[in-house]
C-alpha positions as CSV (number, residue, x, y, z in Angstrom):
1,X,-73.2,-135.8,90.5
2,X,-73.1,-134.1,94.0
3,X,-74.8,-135.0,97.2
4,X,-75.6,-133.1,100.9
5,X,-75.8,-134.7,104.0
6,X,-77.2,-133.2,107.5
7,X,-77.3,-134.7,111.0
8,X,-78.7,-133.4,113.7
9,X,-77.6,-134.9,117.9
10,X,-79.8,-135.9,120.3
11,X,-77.6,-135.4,123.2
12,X,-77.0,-131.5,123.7
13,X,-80.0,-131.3,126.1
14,X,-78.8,-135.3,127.6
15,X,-78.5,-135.0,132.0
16,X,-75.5,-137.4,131.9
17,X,-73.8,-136.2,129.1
18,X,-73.8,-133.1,130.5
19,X,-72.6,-133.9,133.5
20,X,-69.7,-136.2,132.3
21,X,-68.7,-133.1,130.1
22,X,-69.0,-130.9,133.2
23,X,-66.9,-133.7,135.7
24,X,-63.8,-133.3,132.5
25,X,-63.6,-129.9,133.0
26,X,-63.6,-130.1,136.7
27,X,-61.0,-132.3,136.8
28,X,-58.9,-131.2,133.5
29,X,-58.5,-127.4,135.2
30,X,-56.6,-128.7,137.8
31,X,-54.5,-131.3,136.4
32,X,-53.0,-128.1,133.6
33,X,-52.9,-125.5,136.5
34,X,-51.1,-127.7,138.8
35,X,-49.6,-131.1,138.0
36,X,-47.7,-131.5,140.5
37,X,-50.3,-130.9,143.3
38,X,-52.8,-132.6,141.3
39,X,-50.4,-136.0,141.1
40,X,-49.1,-135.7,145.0
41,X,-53.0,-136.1,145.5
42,X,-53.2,-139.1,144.0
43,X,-50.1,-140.4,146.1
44,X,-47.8,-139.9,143.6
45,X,-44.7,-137.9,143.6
46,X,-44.2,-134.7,141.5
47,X,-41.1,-136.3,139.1
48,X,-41.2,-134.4,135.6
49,X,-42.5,-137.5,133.9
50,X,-45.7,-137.9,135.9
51,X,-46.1,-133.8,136.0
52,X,-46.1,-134.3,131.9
53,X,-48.1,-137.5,132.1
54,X,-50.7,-135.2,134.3
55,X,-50.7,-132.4,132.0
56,X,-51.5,-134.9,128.9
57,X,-54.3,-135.7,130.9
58,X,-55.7,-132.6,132.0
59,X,-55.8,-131.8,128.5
60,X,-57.6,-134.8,127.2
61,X,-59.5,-134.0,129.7
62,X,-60.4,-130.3,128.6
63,X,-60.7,-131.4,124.9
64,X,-63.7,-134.0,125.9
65,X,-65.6,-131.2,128.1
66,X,-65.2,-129.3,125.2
67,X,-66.7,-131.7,123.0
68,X,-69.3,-133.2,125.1
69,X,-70.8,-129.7,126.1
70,X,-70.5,-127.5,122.8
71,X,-70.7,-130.4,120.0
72,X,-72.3,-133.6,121.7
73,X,-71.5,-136.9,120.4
74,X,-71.4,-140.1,121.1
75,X,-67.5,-140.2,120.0
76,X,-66.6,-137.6,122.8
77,X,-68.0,-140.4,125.0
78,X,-65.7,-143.1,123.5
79,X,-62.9,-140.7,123.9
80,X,-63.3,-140.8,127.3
81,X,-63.7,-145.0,127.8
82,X,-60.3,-144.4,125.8
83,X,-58.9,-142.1,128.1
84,X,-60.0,-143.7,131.8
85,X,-58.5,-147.0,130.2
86,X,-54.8,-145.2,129.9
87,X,-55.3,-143.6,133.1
88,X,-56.0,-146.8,134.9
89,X,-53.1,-148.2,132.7
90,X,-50.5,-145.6,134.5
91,X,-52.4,-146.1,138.0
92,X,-51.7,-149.5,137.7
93,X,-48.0,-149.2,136.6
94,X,-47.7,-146.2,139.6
95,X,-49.1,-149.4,142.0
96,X,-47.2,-151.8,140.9
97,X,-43.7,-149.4,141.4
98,X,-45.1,-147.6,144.7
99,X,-42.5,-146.5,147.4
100,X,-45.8,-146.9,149.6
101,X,-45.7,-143.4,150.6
102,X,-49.3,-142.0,149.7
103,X,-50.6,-145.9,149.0
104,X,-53.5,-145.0,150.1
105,X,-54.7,-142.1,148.5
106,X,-53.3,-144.1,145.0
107,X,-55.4,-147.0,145.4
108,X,-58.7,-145.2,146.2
109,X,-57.9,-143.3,142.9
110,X,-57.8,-146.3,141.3
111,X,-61.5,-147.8,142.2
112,X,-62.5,-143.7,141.6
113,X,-61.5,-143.9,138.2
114,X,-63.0,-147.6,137.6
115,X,-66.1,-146.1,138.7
116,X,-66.2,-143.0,136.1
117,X,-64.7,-145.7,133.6
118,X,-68.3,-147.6,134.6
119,X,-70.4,-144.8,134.0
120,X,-68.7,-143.8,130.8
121,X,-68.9,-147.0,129.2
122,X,-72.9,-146.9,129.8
123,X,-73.4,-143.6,128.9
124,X,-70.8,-144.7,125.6
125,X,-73.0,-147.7,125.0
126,X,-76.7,-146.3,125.0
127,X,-75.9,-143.2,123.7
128,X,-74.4,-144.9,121.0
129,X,-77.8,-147.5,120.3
130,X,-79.7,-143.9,119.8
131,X,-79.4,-144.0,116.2
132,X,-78.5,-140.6,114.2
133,X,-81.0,-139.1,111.9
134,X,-79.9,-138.9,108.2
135,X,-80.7,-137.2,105.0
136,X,-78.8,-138.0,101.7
137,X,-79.9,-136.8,98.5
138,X,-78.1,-137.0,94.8
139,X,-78.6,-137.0,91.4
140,X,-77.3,-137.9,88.3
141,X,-78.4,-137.5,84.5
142,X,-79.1,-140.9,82.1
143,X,-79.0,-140.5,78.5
144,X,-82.5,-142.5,78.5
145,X,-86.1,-141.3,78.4
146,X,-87.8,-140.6,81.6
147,X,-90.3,-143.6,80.9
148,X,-88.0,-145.9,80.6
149,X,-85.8,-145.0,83.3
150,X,-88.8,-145.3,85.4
151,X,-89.7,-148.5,84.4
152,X,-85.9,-150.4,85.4
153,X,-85.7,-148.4,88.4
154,X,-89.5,-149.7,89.8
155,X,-88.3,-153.1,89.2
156,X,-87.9,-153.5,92.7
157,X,-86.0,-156.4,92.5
158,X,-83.3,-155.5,90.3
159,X,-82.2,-153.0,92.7
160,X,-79.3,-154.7,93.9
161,X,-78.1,-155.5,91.0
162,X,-76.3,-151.7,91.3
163,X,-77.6,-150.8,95.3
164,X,-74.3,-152.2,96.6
165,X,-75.2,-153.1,100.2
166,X,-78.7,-154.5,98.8
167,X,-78.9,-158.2,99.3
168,X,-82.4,-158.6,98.4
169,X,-85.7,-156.5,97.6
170,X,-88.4,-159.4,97.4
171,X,-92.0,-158.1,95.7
172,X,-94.7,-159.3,98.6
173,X,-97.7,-157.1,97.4
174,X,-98.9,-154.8,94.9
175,X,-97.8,-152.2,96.9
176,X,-95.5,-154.3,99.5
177,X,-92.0,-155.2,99.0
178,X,-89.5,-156.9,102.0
179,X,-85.8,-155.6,101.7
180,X,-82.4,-157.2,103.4
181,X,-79.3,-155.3,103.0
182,X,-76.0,-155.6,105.2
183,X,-74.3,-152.9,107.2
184,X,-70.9,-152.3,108.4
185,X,-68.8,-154.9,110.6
186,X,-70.9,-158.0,108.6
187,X,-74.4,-157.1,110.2
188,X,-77.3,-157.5,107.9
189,X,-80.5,-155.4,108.6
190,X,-84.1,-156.3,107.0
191,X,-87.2,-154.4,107.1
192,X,-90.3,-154.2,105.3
193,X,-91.4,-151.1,103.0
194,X,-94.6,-149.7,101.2
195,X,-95.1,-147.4,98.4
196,X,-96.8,-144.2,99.8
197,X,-97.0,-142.5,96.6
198,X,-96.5,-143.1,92.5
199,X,-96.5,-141.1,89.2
200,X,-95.7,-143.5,86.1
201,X,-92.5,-141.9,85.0
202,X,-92.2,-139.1,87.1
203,X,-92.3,-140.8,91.1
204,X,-91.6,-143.4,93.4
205,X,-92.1,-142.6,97.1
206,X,-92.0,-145.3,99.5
207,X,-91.4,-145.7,103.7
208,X,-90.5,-148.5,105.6
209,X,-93.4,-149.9,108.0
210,X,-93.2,-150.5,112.2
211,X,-91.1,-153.1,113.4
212,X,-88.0,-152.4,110.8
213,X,-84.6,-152.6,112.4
214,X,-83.7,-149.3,110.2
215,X,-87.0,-147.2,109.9
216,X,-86.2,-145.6,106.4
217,X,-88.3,-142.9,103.9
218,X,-87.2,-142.0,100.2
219,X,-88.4,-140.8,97.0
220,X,-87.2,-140.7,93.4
221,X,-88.0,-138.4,90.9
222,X,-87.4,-138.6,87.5
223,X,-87.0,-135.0,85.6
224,X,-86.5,-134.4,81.9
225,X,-83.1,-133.6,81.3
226,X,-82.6,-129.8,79.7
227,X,-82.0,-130.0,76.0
228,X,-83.7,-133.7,75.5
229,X,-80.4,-134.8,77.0
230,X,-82.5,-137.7,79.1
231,X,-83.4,-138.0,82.5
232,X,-82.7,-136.1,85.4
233,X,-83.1,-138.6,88.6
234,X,-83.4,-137.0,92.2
235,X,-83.2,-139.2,94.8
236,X,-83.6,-138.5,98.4
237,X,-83.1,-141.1,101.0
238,X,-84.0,-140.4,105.2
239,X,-83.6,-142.8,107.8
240,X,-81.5,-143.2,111.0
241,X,-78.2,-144.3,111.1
242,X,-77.6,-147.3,113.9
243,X,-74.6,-146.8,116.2
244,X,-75.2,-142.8,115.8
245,X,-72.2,-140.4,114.8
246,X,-69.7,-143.0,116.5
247,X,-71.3,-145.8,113.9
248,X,-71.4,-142.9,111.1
249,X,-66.9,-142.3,111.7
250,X,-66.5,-146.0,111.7
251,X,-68.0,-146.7,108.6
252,X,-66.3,-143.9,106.9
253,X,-63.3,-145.1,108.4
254,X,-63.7,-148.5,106.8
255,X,-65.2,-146.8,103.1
256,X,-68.7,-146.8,103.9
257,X,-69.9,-143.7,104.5
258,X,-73.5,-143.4,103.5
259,X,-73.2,-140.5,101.1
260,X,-70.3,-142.0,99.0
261,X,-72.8,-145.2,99.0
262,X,-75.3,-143.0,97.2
263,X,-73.1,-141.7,94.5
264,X,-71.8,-144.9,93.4
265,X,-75.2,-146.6,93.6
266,X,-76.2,-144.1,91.1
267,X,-73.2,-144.5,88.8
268,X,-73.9,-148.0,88.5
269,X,-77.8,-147.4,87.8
270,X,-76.2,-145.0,84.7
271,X,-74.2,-147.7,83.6
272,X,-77.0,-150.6,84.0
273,X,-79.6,-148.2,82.2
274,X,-77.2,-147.0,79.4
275,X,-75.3,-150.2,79.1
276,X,-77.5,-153.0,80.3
277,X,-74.9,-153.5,83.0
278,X,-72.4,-152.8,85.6
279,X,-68.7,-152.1,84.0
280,X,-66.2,-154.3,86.3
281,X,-62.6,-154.8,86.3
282,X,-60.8,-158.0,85.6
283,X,-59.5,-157.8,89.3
284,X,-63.1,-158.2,90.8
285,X,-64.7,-161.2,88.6
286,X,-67.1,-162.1,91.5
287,X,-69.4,-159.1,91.6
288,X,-71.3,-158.6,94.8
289,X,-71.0,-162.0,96.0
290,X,-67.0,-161.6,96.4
291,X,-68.1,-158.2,97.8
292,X,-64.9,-157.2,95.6
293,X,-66.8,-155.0,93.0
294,X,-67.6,-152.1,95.0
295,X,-65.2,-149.9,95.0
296,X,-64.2,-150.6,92.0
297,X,-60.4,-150.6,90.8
298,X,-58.0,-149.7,87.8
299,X,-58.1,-153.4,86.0
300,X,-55.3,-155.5,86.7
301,X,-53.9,-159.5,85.7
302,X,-56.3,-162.2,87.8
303,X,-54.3,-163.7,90.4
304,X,-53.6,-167.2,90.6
305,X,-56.0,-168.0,93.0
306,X,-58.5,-165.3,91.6
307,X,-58.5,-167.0,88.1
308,X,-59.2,-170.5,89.9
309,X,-62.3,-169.3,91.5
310,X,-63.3,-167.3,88.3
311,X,-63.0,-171.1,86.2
312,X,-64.7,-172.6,88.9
């Protein structure tokens, strides 16, 4: 089984991006060249430890203008939220233990750097809402008949009976169907989907319709596997990811990246059409609705608690 992924950014041409990458640079160059001047302008002396603490800085600092004007993404802009937050963390320590020499020029650091904290944490935010375009495609070979593959796979709603993050596919026309899945951090998304195009045992094609919260396209084909070996399916999935390239890390982060998703949704198709169902361990008894089947996990002894809830 194998799967690509592609994704493209929408923010290498974006004004504001641009410029934040543009205002890092400005102000990392100094703070490397010389930390020392750099931190007497902010009113604070030139003692090794805030020369090193201004360095660190300026080289955050260069590594985000790097990011933000040769690979664009909304993460570069989170790096920065990140960033302005520790800087007004050691502005505020460097208030709090001021010899008052320089006061001045300390404090109006301070409001300069809540401002730019401001404008990063808007540019972080809607940059973020622009969702991240997405194509996944996989496949994976069935010992059954194209036919019949064909036939449990346009079942529409026995797809989540593998489709892990399915909740429900719910049949409202001959050519309708209304989906509700969940997403990452306990959101659930729901949209509404028609099939734009159909070959008995050889194609599904179908596209989500205006007013989805995830507008989503996909098709599967089903391929005679070389040798009479069974069936070949194809799948290709396109639709945009919410929360962009930060929401695509986080998920992988927390083992849900979208590609990985595909694979094992396709595993568990094999095993429903060769087996008539999904094969789980004795440590995840309550399928989807425990939300402990997926990923699934070398068997071990039910806990106590585990084998009440299994009697029950």
């Amino acid at each position: 089984m194998k799967t690509d992924i592609h994704s493209t950014s929408p923010l290498r041409h974006d004004p504001l991006v641009r410029g934040l990458g543009w205002a890092s640079a400005l102000l990392g160059v100094p703070q490397v060249a010389a930390p020392a001047g750099f931190a007497r302008a902010l009113g604070v002396d030139g003692k090794f430890r805030h020369r090193s603490a201004t360095t660190a800085v300026g080289v955050r600092e260069l590594a985000a203008a790097t990011g933000l004007l040769g690979r664009p993404h909304p993460a570069w802009l989170w790096g920065r939220v990140g960033g302005d937050l520790m800087d007004l963390t050691m502005l505020a320590r460097a208030l709090k233990n001021h010899n008052g020499r320089g006061l001045g020029r300390t404090i109006a650091a301070t409001a300069a750097v809540t401002a730019i904290t401001a404008t990063d944490v808007y540019a972080a935010v809607t940059r973020t809402r622009r969702s991240t375009p997405m194509d996944l495609t996989a496949t994976t070979t069935v010992a059954n008949p194209p036919d019949e593959v064909y036939a449990l796979w346009r079942d529409l709603e026995r797809l989540p009976h593998f489709m892990a993050h399915l909740e429900e596919v719910r049949v409202t026309g001959p050519r309708t169907s209304h989906w509700r899945a969940s997403a990452p951090f306990g959101k659930a998304v729901e949209w509404d989907a028609e099939t734009t195009q159909e070959v008995a045992g050889q194609l599904i094609a179908w596209r989500s319709v205006d007013g989805a919260d995830i507008d989503n396209s996909g098709e599967v084909r089903f391929v005679p596997a070389p040798g009479g070996r069974g069936t070949e399916i194809r799948v290709t999935l396109r639709y945009n990811l919410p929360g962009g390239a930060l929401g695509k890390a986080a998920a992988r982060y927390f083992g849900e990246e979208p590609h990985q998703q595909l694979d094992d949704d396709l595993r568990r198709f094999k095993q429903i059409a060769e087996t008539g169902e999904v094969v789980r361990s004795e440590g995840a008894p309550g399928g989807k609705r425990a939300r402990g089947e997926f990923p699934q996990h070398p068997a071990r002894p039910l806990t106590e608690d585990e084998l009440k809830e299994a009697l029950a």
